[in-house]
C-alpha positions as CSV (number, residue, x, y, z in Angstrom):
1,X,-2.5,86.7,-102.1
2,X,-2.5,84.6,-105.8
3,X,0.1,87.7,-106.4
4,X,2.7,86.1,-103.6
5,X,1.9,82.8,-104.5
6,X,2.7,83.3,-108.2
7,X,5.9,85.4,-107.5
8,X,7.5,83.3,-104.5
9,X,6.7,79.6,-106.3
10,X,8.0,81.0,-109.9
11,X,11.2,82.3,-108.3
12,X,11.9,79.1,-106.2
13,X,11.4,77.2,-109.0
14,X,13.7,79.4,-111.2
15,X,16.6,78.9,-108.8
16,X,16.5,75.3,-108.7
17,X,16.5,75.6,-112.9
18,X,19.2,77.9,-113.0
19,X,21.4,76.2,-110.6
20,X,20.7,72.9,-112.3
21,X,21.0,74.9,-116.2
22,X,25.0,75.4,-114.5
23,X,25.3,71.9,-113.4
24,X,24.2,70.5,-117.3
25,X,26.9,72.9,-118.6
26,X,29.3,72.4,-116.4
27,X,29.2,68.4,-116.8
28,X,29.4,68.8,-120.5
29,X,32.3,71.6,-120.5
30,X,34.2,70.6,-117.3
31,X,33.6,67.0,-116.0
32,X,35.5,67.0,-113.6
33,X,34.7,70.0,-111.6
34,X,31.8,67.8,-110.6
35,X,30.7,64.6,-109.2
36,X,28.6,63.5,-111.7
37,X,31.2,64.0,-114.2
38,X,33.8,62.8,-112.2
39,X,32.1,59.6,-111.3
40,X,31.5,59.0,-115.2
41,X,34.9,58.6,-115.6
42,X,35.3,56.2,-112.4
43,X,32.9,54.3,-114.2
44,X,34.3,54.1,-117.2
45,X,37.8,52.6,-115.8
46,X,36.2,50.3,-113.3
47,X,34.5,48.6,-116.9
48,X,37.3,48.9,-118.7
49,X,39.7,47.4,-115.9
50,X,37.3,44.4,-114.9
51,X,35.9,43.6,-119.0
52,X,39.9,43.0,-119.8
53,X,39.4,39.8,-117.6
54,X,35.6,38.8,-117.4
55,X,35.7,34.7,-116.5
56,X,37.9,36.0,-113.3
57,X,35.8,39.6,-112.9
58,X,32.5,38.7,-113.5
59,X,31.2,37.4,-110.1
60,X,32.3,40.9,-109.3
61,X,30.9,42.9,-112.0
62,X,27.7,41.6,-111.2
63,X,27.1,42.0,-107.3
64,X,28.1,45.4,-108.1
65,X,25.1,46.0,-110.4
66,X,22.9,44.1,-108.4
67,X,23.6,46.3,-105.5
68,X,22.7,49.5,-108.1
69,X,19.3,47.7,-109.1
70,X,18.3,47.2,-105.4
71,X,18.7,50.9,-104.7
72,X,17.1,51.9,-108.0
73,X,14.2,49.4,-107.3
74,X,14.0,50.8,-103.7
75,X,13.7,54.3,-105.1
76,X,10.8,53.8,-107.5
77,X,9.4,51.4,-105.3
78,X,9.1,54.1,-102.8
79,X,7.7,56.5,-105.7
80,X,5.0,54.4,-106.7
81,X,3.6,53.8,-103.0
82,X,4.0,57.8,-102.3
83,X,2.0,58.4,-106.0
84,X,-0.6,56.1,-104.6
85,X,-1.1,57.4,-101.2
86,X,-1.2,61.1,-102.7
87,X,-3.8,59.7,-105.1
88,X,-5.7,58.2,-102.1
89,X,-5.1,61.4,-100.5
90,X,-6.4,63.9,-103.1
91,X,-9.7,61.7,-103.9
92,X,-10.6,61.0,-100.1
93,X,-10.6,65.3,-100.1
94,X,-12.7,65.3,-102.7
95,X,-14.9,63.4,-102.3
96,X,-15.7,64.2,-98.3
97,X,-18.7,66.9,-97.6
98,X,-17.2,68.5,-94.9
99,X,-14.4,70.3,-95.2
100,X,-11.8,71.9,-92.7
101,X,-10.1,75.2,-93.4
102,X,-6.3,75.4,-92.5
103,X,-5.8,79.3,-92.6
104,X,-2.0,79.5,-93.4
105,X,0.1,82.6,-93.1
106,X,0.5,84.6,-96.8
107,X,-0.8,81.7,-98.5
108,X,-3.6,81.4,-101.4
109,X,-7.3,80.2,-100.4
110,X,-8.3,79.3,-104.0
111,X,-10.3,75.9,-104.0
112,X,-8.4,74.6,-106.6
113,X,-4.8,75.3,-105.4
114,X,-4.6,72.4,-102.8
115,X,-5.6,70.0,-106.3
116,X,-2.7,71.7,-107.9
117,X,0.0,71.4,-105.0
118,X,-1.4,67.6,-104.9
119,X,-0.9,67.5,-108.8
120,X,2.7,68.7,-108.7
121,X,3.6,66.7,-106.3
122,X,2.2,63.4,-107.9
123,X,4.0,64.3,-111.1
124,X,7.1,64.5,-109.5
125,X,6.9,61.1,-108.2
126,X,6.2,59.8,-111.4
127,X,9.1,61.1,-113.1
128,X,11.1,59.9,-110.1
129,X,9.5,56.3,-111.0
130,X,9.9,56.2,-114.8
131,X,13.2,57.4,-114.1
132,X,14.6,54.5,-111.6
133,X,12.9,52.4,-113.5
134,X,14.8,53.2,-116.6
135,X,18.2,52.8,-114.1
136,X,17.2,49.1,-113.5
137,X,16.1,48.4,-117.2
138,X,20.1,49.7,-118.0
139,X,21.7,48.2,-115.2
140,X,20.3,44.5,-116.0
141,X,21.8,45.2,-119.7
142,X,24.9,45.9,-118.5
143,X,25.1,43.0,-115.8
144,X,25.1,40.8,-119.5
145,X,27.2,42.8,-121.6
146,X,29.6,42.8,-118.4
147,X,30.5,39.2,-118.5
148,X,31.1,39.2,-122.7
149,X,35.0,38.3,-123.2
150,X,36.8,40.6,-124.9
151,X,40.6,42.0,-125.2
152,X,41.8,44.9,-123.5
153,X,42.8,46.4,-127.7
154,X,39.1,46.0,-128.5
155,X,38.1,48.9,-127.1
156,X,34.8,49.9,-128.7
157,X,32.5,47.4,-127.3
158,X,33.7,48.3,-123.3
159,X,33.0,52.2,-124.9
160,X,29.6,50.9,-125.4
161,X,29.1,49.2,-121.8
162,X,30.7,52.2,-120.1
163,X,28.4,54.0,-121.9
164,X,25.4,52.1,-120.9
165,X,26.3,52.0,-117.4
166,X,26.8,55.7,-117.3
167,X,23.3,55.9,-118.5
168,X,21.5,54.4,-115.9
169,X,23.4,56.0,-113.7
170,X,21.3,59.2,-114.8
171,X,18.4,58.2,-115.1
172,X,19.4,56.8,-111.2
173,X,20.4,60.6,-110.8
174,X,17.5,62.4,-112.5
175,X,15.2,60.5,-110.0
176,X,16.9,61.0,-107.4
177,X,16.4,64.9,-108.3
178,X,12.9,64.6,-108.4
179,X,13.2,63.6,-105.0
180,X,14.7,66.4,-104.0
181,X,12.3,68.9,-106.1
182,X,9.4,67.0,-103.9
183,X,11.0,68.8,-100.7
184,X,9.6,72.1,-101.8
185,X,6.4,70.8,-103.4
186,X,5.5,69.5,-99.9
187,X,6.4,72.9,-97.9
188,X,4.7,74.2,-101.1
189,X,1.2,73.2,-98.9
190,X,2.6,75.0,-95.7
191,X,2.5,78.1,-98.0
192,X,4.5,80.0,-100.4
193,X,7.6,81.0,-98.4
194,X,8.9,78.2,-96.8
195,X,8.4,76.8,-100.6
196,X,10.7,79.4,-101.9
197,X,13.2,79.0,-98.5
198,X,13.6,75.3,-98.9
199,X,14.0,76.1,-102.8
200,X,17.0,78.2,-102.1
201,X,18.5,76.2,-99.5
202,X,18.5,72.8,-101.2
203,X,20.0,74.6,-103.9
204,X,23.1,75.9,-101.7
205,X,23.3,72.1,-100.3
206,X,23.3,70.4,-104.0
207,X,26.1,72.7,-104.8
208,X,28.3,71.8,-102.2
209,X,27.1,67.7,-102.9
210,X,27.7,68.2,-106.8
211,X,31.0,69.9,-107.0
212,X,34.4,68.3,-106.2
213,X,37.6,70.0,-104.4
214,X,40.4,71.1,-105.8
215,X,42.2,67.8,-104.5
216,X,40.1,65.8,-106.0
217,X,40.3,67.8,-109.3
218,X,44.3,67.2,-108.9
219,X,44.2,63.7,-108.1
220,X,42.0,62.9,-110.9
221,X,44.8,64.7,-113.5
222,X,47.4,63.1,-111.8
223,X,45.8,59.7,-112.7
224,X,44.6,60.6,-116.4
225,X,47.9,61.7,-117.0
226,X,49.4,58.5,-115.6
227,X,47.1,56.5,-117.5
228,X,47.9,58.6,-121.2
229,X,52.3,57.3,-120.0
230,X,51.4,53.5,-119.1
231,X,49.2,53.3,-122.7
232,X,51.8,55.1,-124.6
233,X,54.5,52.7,-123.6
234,X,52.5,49.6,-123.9
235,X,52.0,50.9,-127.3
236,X,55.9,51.4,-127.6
237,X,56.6,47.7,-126.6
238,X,53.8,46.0,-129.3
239,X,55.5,48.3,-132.0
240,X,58.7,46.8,-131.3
C-alpha cells in the first residue's frame, strides 16, 4: 500500500499548490478579482486617509493594529503550544516499549511513516509561527510610522507604510494557510484518502473565501474611478 500512499498524498498536495500557484497569479495580474488583493487596496486608503491627519487619527490608527497583533499573537501562540504537544507526542511514542497497532483502511504500515506524518505536521506549525510572528514584528512598525505627521502631497512615505502594513498582512495570511494545510496533515494519520478528500475540499472552500463577486468587483471601480476625478480636480484647483 506505500504505492496509494505515495499517489493519493502527492496528488492532494498538488491540488492545494496548483490552486494556490492561481491565487499568486491572480493577485499579481488581477487584484481585485480577489480578496487578498482587494483588501490591499482597502488598506492602502485607510493609511492614506488617516496619515493625512495623525495628531486627530492616531488613537485610531493604533487600536486598529493592536487589534491585528492580538490575533497574530493568538495565532502563533497557538502554533507554538501545538509544535510542543506534537513534540511531546512523537517522543512519548518513541520512547514507550509497547506499542499498539491501529490497522487503518488502505493505509501504509511502515514504522517510520507515523514519524513522518508527525514531522509534517510539526513543520507546518512552525511556518505558521515564524510567519505570525513576522505579522506582529510589522504591525508594531507600522503602529510608529502611523502616528509620523505628514501632508496629504507627500505621498511616498504613506507608500512606504501602506506597504509595510500590507506586509504583515501576509505573513498574517501565509500562516493562516499553514493552518489550513495542517487539516489534511492530520487526516493524513487516518490514512491516505480522507488526506486527499479534505485536500480537495478545502481547496473548493478557499476558492469561494479568496475570490470576490462581481459586485464587489464593480463597486471597487466605481470608487477608484471616483477617487482618479476628486484628485484630478484638487490638482486643477492648486494649479490655479
Amino acid at each position: 500500500m506505500v504505492s496509494l500512499d505515495c499517489v493519493l498524498v502527492l496528488a492532494g498536495l498538488f491540488v492545494l499548490g496548483t490552486y494556490h500557484v492561481w491565487l499568486f497569479i491572480t493577485v499579481l495580474h488581477n487584484p481585485i478579482r480577489t480578496v487578498i488583493g482587494l483588501n490591499a487596496f482597502t488598506r492602502q486608503q485607510w493609511v492614506f486617509s488617516l496619515m493625512t491627519d495623525p495628531l486627530k487619527n492616531g488613537v485610531l490608527i493604533v487600536q486598529t493594529l493592536r487589534n491585528n497583533i492580538m490575533a497574530s499573537t493568538l495565532l502563533s501562540t497557538a502554533a507554538i503550544t501545538l509544535c510542543s504537544v506534537i513534540s511531546v507526542l512523537v517522543s512519548s511514542e518513541s520512547s514507550s516499549s509497547s506499542t499498539v497497532s491501529v490497522h487503518l483502511v488502505y493505509s501504509d504500515n511502515t514504522p517510520s511513516l507515523p514519524s513522518i506524518k508527525y514531522l509534517c505536521i510539526l513543520l507546518c506549525f512552525l511556518v505558521a509561527f515564524l510567519c505570525n510572528v513576522q505579522s506582529t514584528r510589522y504591525y508594531a512598525h507600522v503602529s510608529f510610522l502611523g502616528t509620523v505627521p505628514t501632508w496629504k502631497d507627500k505621498t511616498g512615505f504613506i507608500e512606504y507604510v501602506a506597504a509595510t502594513l500590507n506586509r504583515g498582512y501576509y505573513f498574517w495570511a501565509l500562516g493562516l494557510r499553514a493552518f489550513y494545510l495542517s487539516i489534511p496533515l492530520f487526516l493524513w494519520i487516518f490514512g491516505p484518502i480522507p488526506m486527499f478528500v479534505s485536500c480537495c475540499v478545502l481547496s473548493i472552500v478557499l476558492y469561494f473565501l479568496d475570490t470576490t463577486s462581481s459586485f464587489a468587483q464593480l463597486i471597487h471601480t466605481q470608487l477608484v474611478k471616483e477617487e482618479a476625478r476628486t484628485d484630478d480636480v484638487e490638482s486643477t484647483t492648486r494649479s490655479l
